[in-house]
N, C-alpha and C positions, 0 to 999 in steps of 0.2 A: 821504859824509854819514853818522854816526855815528848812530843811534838803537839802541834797546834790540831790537831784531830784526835778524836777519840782512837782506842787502840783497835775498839771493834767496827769502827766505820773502813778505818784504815787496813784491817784483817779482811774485811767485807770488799775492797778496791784491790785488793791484792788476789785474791782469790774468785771472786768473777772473773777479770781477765784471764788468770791464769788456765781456768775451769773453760774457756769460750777459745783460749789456744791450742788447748789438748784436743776439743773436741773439731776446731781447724784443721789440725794437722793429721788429726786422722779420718777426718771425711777425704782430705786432698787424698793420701793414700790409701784408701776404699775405692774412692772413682777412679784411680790410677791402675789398681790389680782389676776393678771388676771391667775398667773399657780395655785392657791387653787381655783379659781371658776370653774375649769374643776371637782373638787370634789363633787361631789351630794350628797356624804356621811356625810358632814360637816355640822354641824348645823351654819350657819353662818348670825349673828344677823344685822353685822354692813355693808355687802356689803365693795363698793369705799369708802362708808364713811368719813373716817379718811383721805385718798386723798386726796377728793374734799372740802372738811373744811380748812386744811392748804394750800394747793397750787393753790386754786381757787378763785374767789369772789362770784360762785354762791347764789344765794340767799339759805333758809333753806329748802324753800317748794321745788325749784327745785333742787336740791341737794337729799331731801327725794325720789322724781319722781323718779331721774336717780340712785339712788346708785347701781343699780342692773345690769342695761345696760351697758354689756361689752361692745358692740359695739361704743356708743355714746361715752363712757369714753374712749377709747381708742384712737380713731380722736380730740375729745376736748382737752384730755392733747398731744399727740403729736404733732399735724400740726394744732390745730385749730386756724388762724391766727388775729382771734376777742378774744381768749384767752390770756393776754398778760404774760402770766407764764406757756404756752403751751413749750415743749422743743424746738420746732422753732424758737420765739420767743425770748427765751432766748440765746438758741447758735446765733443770731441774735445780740442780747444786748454784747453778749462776745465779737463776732468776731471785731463786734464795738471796744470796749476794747484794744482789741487785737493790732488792727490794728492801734490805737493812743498811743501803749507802746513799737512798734515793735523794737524799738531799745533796748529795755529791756529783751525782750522774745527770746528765740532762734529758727533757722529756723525749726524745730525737731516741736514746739510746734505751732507754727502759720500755718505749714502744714495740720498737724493732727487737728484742729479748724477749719481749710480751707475746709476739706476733709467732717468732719460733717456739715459744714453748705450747701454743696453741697449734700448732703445725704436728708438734712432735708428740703431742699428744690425744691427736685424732683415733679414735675407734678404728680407722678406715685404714690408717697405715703398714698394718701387717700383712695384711691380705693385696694391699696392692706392691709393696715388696715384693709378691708371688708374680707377676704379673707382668707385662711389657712396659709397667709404667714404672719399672724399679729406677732405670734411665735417668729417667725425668728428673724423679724424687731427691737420688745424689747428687744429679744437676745444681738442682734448685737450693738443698742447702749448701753446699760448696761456693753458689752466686751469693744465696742468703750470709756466708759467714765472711764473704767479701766486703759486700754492705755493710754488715756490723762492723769490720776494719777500717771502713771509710769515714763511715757516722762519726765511729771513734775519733781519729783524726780530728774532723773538720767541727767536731761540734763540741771536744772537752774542754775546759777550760784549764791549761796547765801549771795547778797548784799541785799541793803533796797527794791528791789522790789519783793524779796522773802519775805520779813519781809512783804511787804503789802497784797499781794497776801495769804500770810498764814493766816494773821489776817482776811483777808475778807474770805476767806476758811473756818476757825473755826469760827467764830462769827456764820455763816451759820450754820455747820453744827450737834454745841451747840444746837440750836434753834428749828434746824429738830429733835433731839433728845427729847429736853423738852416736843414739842409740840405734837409729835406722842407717846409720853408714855402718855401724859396727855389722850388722845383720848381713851387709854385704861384702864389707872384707874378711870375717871371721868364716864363712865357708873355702874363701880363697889364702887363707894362711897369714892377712893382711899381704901381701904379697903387692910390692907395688910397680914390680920389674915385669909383672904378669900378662897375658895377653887376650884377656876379656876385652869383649867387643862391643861396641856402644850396646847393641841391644839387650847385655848384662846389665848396663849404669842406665839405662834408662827408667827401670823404673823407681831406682833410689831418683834419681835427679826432678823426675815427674812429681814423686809423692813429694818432695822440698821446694815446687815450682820453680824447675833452677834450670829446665831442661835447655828450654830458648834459648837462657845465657850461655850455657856452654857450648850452644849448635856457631854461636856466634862469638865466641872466642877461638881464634886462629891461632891454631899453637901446633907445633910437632911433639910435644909431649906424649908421651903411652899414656890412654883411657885410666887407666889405674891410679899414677902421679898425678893427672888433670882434674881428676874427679877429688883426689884430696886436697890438691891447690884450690878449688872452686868452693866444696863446702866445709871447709875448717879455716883456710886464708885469706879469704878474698873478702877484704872490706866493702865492695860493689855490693855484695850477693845478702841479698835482705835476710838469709836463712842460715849464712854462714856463722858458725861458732864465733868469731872474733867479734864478728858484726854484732852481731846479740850481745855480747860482754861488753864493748863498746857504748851501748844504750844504757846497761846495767849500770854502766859508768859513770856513767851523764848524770842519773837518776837517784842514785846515792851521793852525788856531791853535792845537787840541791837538799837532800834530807839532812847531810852534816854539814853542811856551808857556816850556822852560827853556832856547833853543836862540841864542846870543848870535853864533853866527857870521853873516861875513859873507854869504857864499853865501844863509844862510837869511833872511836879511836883504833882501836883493838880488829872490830868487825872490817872497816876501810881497808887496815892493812893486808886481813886476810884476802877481802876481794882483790887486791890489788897485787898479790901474790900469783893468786891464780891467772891470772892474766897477765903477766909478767911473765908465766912460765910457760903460756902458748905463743906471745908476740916474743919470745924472744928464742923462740923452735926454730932451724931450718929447714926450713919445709923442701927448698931444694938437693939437699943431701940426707931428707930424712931417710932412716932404716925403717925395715918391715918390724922390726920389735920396739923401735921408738916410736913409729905412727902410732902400735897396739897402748904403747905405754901413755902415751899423750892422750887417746881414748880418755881411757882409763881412771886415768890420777884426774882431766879435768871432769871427766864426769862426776867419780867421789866428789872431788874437792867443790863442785858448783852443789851436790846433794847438801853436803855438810854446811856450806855456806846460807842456805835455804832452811835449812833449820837454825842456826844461828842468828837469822835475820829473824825468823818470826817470834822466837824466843825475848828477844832485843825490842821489835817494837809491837808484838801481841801480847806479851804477856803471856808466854806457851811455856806449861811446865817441864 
């Protein structure tokens, strides 16, 4: 697939973001389980859980072992360097990235990737994980990956390697979405008639920074139907499934705007299926086996679509 970028500068834009969203969306949900496990009041079923399921490869039985140990969970997804979706690891995989697009990226962002990779890879890090300053540390990258968000923003310049970078960005952070609601409807049968209490949704809505908004949407809905209207419908909600595809949107019209081949042709429609087939869901008569199925199918269909994109314009065998 031909564009005015190389295919590995363009491979390099799509996958640092993509690689600095993972590692976003699961610090937000690290700082989210490790500040409610300070609660002893909370009846809480599932532990790391829902962490260590999507963002890890542990097996089920060791995953069952550790869901509890803040301690171990806290070194393994940070600095654990045998972990290879530990946040190291990944700012690791970025700066990579980075560092083969630099003529794309501006010095504001390559700084600021510079600056956490030298963070994340201080000698001093594991040992103060053990420590009173575990706190701090989550703090500071969750503020740090803020930053990075912002810089992004205010200082790219939006040509095709913003178009890649977005798309690798939202495909991600679709994904984190689908997969961490699943984690909590699929204990509950997806079950939306159900009568789980905020304190259940709270900390899916925390780990997707969504909690606010829903404290602040007035609605007599059940917790259950509110929480799938908020992050799979709701065009407001920065984190929401539609939202994300939405962007996705945007970002492939600029890469096929002058682009008459077929392939490009081909791919467009696909995305524009999938997304078709959730804007055109109703969410207010949704069933508990259609919410499961809408999972589901846009999950695949967004996995399949990410491979056929990198296929299309990397060059991926």
């Amino acid at each position: 697939m031909k564009t005015n970028m190389l295919s590995r500068v363009a491979d390099g834009m799509f996958w640092l973001d993509r690689y600095m969203e993972r590692t976003h969306g699961m610090l937000l949900t690290l700082n989210t389980f490790y500040i409610l496990s300070f609660d002893k009041e909370m009846n809480d079923s599932l532990g790391y859980k829902p962490l260590l399921e999507y963002y890890t490869d542990l097996s089920p039985e060791k995953i069952n072992a550790i869901q509890y140990d803040t301690n171990f969970v806290l070194k393994y997804i940070v600095c654990d360097n045998q972990n290879h979706n530990s946040v190291k690891n990944l700012i690791i995989k970025a700066r990579e990235n980075a560092r083969g697009s630099q003529d794309k990226i501006t010095k504001e962002l390559w700084e600021h990737i510079n600056s956490l990779y030298h963070f994340v890879n201080s000698p001093d890090l594991p040992k103060a994980l053990e420590s009173s300053k575990a706190l701090k540390i989550v703090t500071k990258l969750n503020k740090d990956f803020l930053l990075y968000n912002g810089i992004l923003q205010v200082t790219m310049p939006r040509g095709l390697g913003w178009c890649f970078s977005g798309i690798g960005k939202h495909i991600e952070r679709c994904l984190q979405t689908i997969t961490m609601t699943q984690a909590y409807f699929a204990p509950i049968s997806y079950n939306l008639e159900g009568t789980e209490d905020l304190l259940y949704w709270r900390r899916l809505l925390l780990s997707l920074s969504g909690y606010e908004m829903y404290l602040k949407s007035y609605s007599n809905i059940p917790h259950n139907r509110k929480v799938v209207q908020q992050v799979i419908f709701n065009r407001d909600f920065a984190h929401s499934v539609i939202y994300t595809l939405d962007l996705i949107s945007i970002s492939l019209n600029y890469l096929f705007k002058d682009n008459d081949l077929s392939e490009a042709r081909t791919l467009n429609n696909q995305f524009g299926r999938l997304k078709s087939y959730l804007e055109y869901t109703d969410y207010h008569n949704l069933s508990n086996h259609q919410l499961e199925e809408v999972l589901n199918h846009t999950k695949a269909q967004l996995n399949q679509f990410s491979i056929d994109f990198s296929k299309l314009f990397f060059s991926y065998t």
